[in-house]
C-alpha positions in Angstrom: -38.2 79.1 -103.7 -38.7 76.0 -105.9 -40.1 72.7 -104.8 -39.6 69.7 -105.5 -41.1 67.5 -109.1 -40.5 64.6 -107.1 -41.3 65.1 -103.5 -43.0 68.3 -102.9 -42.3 68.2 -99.3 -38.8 69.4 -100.3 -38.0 73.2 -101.6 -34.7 74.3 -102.5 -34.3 78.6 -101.9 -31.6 81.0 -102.4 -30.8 84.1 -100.9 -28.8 87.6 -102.4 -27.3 89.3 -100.0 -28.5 92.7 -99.7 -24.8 94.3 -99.2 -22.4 92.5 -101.7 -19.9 91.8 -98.7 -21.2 87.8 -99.2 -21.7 85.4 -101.8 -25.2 85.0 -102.6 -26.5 81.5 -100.6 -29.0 78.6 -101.3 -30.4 76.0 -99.3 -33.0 73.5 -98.3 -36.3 73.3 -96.6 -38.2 69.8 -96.2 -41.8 70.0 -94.3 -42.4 67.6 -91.5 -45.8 67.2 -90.2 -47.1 70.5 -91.5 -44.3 72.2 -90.6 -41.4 73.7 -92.4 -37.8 73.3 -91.3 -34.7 74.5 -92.9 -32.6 71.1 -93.4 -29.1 73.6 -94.4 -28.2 76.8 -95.6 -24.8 77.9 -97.6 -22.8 78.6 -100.0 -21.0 74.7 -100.9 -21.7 71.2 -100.6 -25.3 72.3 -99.1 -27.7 69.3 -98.2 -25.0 66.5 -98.5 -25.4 64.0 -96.3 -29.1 65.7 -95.7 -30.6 65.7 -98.9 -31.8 62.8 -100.7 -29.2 62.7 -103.7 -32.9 62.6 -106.4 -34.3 65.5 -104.9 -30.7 67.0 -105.0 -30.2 66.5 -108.7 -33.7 67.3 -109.2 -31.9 70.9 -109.2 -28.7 70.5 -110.5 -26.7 69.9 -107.1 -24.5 66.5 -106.3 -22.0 66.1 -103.6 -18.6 64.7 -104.1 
């Protein structure tokens, strides 16, 4: 889990599978009131549409 330079309401996480039958996976968290809420989990285009682009390429994502 790493948060955010920029807005530390948002953290970006990945997860390794513990078989290798999957791809390892990353997502995004973002903490509303308090409260932390997975915003998407995956393995492409993660947070598009979700994200703010910044925080996004805060971390080295983009989205077509």
């Amino acid at each position: 889990v790493k948060s955010s330079n920029k807005d530390s309401k948002w953290v970006a996480f990945t997860s390794v599978p513990y078989l290798p039958i999957t791809d390892p996976a990353y997502g995004w968290a973002h903490s509303v009131d308090g409260k932390w809420q997975i915003v998407d989990f995956g393995t492409a285009k993660v947070g598009c549409g979700l994200v703010p682009n910044e925080i996004q390429s805060e971390f080295g994502f983009s989205c077509p």
